[in-house]
N, CA, C and O atoms as a printed pandas DataFrame, in Angstrom:
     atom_number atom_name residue_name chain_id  residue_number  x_coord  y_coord  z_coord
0              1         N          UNK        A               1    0.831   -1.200    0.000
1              2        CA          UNK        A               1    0.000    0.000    0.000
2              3         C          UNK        A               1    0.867    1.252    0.000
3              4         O          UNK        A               1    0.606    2.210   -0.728
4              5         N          UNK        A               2    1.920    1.222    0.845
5              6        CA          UNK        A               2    2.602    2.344    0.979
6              7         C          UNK        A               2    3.225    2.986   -0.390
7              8         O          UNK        A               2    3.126    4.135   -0.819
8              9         N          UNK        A               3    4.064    1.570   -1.056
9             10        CA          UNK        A               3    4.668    1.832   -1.846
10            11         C          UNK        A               3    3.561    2.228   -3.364
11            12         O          UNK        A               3    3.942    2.917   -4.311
12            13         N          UNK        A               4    2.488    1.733   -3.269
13            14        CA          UNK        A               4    1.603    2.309   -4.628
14            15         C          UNK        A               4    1.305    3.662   -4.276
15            16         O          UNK        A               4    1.065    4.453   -5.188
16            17         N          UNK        A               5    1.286    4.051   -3.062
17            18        CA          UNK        A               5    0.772    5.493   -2.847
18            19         C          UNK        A               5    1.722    6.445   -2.802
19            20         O          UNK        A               5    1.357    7.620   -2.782
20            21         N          UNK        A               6    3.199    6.101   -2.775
21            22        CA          UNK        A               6    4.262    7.004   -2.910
22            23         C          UNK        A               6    4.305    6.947   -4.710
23            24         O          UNK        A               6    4.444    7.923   -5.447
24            25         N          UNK        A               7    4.178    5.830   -5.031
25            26        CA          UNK        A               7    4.253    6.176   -6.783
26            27         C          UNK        A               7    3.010    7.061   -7.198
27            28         O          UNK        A               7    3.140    7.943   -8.046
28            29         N          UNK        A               8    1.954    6.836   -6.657
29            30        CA          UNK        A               8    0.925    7.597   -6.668
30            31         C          UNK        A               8    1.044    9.428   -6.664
31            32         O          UNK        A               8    0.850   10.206   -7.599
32            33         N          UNK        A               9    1.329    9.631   -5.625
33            34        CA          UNK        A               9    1.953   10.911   -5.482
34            35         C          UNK        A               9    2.817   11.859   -6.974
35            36         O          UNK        A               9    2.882   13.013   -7.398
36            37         N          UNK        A              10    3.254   10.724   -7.267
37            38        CA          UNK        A              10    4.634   11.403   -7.762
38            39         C          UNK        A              10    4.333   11.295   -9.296
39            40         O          UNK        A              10    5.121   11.760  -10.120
40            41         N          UNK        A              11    3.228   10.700   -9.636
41            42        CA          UNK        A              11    2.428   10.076  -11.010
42            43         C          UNK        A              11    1.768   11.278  -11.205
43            44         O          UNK        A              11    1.611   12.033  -10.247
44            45         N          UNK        A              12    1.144   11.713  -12.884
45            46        CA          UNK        A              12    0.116   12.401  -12.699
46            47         C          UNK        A              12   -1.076   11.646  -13.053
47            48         O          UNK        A              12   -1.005   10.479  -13.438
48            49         N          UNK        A              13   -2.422   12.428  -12.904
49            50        CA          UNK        A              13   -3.958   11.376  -12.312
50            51         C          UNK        A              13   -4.057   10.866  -13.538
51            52         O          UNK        A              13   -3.675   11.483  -14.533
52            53         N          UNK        A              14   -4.495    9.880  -13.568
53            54        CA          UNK        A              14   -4.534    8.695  -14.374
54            55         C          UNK        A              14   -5.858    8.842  -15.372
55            56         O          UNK        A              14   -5.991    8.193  -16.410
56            57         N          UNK        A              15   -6.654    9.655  -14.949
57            58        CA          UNK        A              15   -7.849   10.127  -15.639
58            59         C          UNK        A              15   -9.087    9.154  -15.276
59            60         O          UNK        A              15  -10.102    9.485  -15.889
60            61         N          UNK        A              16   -9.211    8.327  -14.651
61            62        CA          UNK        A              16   -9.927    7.548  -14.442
62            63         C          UNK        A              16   -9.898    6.756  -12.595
63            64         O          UNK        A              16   -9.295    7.138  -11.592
64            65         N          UNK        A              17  -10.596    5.863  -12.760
65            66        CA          UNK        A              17  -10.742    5.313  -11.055
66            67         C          UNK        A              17   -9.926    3.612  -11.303
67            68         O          UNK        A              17   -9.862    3.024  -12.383
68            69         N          UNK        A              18   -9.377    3.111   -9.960
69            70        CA          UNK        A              18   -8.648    1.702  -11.170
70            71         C          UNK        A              18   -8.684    0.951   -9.544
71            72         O          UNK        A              18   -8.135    1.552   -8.621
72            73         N          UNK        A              19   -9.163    0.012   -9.371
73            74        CA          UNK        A              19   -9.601   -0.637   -8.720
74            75         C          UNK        A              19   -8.443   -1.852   -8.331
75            76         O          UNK        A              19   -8.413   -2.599   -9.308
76            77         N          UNK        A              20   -7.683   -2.236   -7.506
77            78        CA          UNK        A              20   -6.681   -3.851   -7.553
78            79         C          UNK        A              20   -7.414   -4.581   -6.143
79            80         O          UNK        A              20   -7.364   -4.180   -4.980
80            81         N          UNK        A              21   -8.133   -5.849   -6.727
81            82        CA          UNK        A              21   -7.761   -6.599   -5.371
82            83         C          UNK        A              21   -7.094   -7.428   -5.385
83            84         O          UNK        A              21   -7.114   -8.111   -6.409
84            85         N          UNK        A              22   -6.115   -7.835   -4.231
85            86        CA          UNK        A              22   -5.616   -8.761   -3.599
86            87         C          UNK        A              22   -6.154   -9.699   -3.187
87            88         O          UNK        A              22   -5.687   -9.928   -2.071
88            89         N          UNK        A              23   -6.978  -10.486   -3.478
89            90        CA          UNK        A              23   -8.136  -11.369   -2.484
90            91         C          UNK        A              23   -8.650  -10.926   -1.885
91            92         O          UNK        A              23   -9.771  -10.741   -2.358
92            93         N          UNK        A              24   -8.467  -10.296   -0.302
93            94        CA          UNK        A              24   -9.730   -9.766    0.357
94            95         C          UNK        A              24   -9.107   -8.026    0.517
95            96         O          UNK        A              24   -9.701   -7.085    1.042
96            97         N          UNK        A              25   -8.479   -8.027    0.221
97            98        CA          UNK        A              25   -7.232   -6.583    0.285
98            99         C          UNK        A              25   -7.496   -5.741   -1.057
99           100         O          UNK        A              25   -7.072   -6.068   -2.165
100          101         N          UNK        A              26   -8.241   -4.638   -0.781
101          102        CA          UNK        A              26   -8.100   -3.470   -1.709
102          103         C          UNK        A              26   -7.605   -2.248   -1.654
103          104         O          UNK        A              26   -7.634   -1.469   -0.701
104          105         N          UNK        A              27   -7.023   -2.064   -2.995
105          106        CA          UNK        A              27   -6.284   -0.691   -2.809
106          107         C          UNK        A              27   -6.921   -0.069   -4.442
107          108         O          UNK        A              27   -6.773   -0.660   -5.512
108          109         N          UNK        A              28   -7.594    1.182   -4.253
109          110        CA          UNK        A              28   -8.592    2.191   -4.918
110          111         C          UNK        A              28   -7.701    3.738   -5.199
111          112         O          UNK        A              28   -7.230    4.543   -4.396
112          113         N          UNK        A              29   -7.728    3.710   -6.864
113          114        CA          UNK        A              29   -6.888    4.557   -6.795
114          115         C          UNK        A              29   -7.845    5.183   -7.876
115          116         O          UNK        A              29   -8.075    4.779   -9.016
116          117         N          UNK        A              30   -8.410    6.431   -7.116
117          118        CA          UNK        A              30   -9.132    7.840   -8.038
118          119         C          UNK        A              30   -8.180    8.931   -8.422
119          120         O          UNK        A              30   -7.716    9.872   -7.778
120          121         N          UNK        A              31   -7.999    8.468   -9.852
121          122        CA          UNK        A              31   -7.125    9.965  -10.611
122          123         C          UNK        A              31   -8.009   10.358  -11.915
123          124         O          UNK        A              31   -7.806   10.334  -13.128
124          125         N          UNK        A              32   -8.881   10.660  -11.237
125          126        CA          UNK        A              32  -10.201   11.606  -12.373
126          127         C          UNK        A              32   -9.887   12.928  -11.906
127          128         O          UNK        A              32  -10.545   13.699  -12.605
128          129         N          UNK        A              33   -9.193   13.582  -11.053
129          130        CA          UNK        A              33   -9.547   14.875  -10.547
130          131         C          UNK        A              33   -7.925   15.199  -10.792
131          132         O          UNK        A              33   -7.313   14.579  -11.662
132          133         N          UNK        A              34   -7.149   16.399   -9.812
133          134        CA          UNK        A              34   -6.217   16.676  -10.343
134          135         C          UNK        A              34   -4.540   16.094  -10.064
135          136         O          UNK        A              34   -3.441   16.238  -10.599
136          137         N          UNK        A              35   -5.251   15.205   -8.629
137          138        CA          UNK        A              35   -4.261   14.251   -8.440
138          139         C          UNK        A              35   -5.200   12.674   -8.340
139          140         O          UNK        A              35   -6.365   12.422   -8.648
140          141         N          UNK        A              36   -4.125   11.833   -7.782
141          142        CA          UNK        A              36   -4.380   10.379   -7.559
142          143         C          UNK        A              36   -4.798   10.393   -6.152
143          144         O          UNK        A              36   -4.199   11.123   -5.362
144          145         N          UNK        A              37   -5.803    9.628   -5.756
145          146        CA          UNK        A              37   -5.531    9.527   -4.197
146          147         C          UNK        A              37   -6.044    8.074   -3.997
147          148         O          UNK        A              37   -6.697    7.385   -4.781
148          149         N          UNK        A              38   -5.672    7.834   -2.984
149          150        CA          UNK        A              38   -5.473    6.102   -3.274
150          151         C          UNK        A              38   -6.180    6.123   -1.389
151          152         O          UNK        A              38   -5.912    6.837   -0.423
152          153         N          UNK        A              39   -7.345    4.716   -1.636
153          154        CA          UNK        A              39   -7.544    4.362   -0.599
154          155         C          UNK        A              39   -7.615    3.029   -0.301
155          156         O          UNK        A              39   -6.829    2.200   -0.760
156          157         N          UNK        A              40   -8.951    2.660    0.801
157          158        CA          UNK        A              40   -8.760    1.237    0.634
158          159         C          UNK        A              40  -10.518    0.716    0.437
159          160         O          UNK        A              40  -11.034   -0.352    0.767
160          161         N          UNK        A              41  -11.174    2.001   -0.262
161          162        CA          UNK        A              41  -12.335    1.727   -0.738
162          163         C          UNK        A              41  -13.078    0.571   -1.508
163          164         O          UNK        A              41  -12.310    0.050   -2.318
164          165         N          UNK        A              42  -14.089    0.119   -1.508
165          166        CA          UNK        A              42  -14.629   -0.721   -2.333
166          167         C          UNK        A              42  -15.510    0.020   -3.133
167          168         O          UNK        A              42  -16.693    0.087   -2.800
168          169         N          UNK        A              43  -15.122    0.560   -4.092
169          170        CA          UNK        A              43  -16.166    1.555   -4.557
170          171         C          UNK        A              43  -15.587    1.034   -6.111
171          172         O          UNK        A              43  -14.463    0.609   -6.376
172          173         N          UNK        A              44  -17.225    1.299   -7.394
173          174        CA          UNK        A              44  -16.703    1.308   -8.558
174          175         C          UNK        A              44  -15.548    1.719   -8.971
175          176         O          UNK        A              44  -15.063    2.691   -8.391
176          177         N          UNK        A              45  -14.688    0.986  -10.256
177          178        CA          UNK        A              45  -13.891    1.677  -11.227
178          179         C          UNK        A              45  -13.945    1.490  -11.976
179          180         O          UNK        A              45  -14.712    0.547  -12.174
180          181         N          UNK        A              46  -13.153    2.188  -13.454
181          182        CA          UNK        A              46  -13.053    2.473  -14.579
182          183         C          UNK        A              46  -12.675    1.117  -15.254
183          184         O          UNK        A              46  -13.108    0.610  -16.288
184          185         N          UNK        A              47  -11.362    0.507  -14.004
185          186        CA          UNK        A              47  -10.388   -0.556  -14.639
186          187         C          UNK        A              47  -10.193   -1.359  -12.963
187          188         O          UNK        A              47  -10.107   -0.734  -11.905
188          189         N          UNK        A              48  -10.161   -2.757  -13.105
189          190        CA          UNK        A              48  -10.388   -3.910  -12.333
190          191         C          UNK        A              48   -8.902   -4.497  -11.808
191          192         O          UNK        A              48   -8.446   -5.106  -12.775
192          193         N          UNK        A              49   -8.365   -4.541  -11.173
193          194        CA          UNK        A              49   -6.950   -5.565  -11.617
194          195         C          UNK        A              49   -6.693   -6.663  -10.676
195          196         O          UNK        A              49   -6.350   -6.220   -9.580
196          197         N          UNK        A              50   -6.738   -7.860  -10.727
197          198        CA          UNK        A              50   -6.625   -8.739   -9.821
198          199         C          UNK        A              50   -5.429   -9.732   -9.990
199          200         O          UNK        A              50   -5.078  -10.502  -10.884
200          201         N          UNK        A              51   -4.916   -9.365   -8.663
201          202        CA          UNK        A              51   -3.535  -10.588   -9.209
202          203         C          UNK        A              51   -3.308  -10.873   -7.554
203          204         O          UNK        A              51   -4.180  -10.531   -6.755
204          205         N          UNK        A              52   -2.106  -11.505   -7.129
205          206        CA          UNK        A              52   -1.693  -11.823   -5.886
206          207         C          UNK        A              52   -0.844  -10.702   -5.401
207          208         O          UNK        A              52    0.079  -10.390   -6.154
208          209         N          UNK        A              53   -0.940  -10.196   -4.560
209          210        CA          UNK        A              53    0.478   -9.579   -3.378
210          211         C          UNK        A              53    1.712   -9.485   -3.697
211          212         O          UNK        A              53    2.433   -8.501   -3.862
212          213         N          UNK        A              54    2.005  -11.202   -3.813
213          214        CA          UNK        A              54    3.507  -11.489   -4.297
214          215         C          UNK        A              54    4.082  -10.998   -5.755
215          216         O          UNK        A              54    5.200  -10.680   -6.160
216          217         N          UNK        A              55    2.529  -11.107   -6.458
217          218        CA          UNK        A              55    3.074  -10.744   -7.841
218          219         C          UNK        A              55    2.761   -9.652   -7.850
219          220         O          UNK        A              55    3.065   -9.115   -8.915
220          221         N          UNK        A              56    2.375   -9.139   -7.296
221          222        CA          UNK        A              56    1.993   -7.048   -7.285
222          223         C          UNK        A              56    3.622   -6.999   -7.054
223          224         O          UNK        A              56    4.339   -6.703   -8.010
224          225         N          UNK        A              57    4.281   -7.341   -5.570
225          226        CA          UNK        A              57    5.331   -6.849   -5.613
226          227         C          UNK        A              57    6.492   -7.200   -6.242
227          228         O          UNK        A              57    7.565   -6.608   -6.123
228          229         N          UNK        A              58    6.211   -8.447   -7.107
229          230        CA          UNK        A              58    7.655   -8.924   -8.417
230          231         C          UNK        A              58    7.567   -8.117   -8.978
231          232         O          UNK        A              58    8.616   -7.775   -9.525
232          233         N          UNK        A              59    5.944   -6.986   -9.335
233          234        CA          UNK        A              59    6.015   -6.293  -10.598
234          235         C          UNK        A              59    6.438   -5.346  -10.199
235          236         O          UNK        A              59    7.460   -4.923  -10.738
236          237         N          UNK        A              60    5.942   -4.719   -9.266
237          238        CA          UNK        A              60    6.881   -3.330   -8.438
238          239         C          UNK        A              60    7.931   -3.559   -8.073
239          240         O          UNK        A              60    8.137   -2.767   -7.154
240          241         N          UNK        A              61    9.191   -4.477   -8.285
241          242        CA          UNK        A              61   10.743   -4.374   -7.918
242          243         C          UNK        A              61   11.004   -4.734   -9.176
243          244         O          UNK        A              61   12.158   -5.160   -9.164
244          245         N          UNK        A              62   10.481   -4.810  -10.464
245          246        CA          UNK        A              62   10.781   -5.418  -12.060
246          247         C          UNK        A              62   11.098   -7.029  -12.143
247          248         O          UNK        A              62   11.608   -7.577  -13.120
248          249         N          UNK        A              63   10.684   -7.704  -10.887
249          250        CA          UNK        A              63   11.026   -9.201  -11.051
250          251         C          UNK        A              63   10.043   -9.577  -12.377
251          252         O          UNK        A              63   10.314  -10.485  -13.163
252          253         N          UNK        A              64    9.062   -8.862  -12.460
253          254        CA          UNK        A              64    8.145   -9.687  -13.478
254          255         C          UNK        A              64    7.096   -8.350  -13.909
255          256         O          UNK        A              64    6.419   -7.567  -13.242
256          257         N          UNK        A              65    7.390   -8.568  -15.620
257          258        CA          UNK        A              65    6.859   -7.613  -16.019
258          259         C          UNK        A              65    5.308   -8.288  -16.077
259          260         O          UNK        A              65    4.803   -9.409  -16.148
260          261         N          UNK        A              66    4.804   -6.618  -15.985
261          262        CA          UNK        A              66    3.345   -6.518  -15.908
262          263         C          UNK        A              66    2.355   -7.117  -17.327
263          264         O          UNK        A              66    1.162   -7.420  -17.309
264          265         N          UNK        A              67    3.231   -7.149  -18.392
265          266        CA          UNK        A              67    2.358   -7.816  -19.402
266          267         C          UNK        A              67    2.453   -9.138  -19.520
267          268         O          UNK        A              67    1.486   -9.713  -20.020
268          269         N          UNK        A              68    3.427   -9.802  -19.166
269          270        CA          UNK        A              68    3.855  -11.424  -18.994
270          271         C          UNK        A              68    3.077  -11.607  -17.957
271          272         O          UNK        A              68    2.491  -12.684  -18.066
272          273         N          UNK        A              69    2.758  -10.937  -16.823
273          274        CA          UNK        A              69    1.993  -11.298  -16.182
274          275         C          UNK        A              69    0.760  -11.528  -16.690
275          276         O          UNK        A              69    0.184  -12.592  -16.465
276          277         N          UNK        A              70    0.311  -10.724  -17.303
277          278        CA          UNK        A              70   -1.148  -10.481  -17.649
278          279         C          UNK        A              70   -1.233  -11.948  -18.839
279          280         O          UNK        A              70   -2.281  -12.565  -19.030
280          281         N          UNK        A              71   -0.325  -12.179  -19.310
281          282        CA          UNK        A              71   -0.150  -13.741  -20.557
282          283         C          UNK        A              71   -0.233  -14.593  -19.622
283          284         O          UNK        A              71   -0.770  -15.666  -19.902
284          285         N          UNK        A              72    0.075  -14.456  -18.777
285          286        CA          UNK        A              72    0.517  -15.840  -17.611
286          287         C          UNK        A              72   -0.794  -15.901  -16.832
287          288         O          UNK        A              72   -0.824  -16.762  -15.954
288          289         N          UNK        A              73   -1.727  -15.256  -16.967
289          290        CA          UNK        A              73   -2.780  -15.220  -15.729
290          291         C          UNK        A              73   -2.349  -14.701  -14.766
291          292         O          UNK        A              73   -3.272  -14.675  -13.952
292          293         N          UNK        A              74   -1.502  -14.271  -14.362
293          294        CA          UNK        A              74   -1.548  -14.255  -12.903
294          295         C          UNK        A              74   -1.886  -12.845  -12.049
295          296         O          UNK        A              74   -1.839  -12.485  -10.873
296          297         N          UNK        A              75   -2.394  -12.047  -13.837
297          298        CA          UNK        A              75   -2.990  -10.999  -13.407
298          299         C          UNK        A              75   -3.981  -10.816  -14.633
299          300         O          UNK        A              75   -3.823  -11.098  -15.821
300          301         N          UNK        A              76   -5.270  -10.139  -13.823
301          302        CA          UNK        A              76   -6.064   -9.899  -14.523
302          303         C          UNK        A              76   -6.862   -8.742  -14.641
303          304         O          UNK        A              76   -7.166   -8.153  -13.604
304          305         N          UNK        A              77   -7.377   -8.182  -16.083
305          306        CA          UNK        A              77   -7.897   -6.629  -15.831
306          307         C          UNK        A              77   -8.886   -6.734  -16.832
307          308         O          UNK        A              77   -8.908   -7.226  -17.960
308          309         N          UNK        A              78  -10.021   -5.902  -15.835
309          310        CA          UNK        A              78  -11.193   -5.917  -16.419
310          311         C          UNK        A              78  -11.909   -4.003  -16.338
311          312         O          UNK        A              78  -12.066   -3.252  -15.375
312          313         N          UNK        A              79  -12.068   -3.894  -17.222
313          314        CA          UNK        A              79  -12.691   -2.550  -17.735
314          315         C          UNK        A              79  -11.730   -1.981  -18.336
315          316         O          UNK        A              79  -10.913   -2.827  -18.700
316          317         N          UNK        A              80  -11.385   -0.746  -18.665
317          318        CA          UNK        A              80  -10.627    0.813  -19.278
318          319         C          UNK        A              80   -9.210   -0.351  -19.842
319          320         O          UNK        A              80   -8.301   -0.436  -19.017
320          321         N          UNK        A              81   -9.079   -0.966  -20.805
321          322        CA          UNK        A              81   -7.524   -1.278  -20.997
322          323         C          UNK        A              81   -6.740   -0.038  -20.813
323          324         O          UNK        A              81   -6.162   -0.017  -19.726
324          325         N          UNK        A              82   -6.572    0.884  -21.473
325          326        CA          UNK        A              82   -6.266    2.760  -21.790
326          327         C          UNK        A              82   -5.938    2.527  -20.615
327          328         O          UNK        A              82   -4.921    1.881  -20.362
328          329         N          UNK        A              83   -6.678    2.974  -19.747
329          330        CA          UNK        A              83   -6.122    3.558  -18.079
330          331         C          UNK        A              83   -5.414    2.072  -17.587
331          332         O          UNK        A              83   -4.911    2.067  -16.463
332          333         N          UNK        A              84   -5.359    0.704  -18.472
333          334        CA          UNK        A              84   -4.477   -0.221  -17.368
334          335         C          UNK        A              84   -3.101    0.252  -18.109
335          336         O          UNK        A              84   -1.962    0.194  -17.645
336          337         N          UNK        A              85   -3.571    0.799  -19.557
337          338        CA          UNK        A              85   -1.696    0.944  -19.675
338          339         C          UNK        A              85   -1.220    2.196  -19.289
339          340         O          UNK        A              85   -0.069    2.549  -19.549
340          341         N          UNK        A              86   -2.009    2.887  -18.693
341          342        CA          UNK        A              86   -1.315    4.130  -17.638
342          343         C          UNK        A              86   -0.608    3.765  -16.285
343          344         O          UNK        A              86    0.030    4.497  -15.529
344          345         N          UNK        A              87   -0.880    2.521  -16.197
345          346        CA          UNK        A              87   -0.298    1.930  -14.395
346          347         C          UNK        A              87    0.730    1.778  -14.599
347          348         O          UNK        A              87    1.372    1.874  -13.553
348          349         N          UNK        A              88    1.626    1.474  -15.843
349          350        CA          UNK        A              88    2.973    1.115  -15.942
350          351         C          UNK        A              88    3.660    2.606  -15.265
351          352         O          UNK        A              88    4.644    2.182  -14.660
352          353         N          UNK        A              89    3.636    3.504  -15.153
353          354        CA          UNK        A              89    3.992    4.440  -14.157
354          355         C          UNK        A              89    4.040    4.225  -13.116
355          356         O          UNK        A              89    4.854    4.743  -12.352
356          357         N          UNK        A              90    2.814    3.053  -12.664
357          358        CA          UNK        A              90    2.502    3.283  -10.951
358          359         C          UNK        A              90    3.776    1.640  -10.750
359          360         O          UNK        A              90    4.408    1.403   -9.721
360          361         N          UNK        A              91    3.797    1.196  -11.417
361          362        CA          UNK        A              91    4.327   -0.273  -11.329
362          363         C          UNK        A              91    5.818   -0.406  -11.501
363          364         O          UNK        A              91    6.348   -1.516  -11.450
């Protein structure tokens, strides 16, 4: 969490709302307005992303890129493709 919300910060807003769960763990990131702000809401988004923890954080240290992931299953995204290929900033 910490570390998506420091990339968050430092990103500009993504134009849209982008939703990741972890299994029961969500992290909600609204960048429709003029920044990102990231919570731990269950609220609609634009774009869906579901993968594991472990592989959130292979993809955030570059152990494993985010589109091999997405070939591999082990992540998955549902709504806005557009705003999922804006996360490669956050990732």
């Amino acid at each position: 969490m910490d570390g998506i919300k420091n990339q968050a910060a430092k990103t500009s807003p993504l134009g849209g709302t982008v939703k990741f769960l972890f299994g029961e763990q969500i992290i909600y990131i609204d960048g429709s307005g003029e920044e990102n702000k990231v919570s731990e809401d269950d609220l609609e988004a634009n774009c869906v992303i579901s993968t594991s923890l472990e592989d959130m954080s292979k993809m955030m240290s570059g152990d494993l890129n985010p589109m091999m992931a997405t070939m591999m299953g082990k992540m998955k995204i549902k709504g806005d493709m557009g705003l999922a290929m804006k996360l490669q900033s956050l990732i």
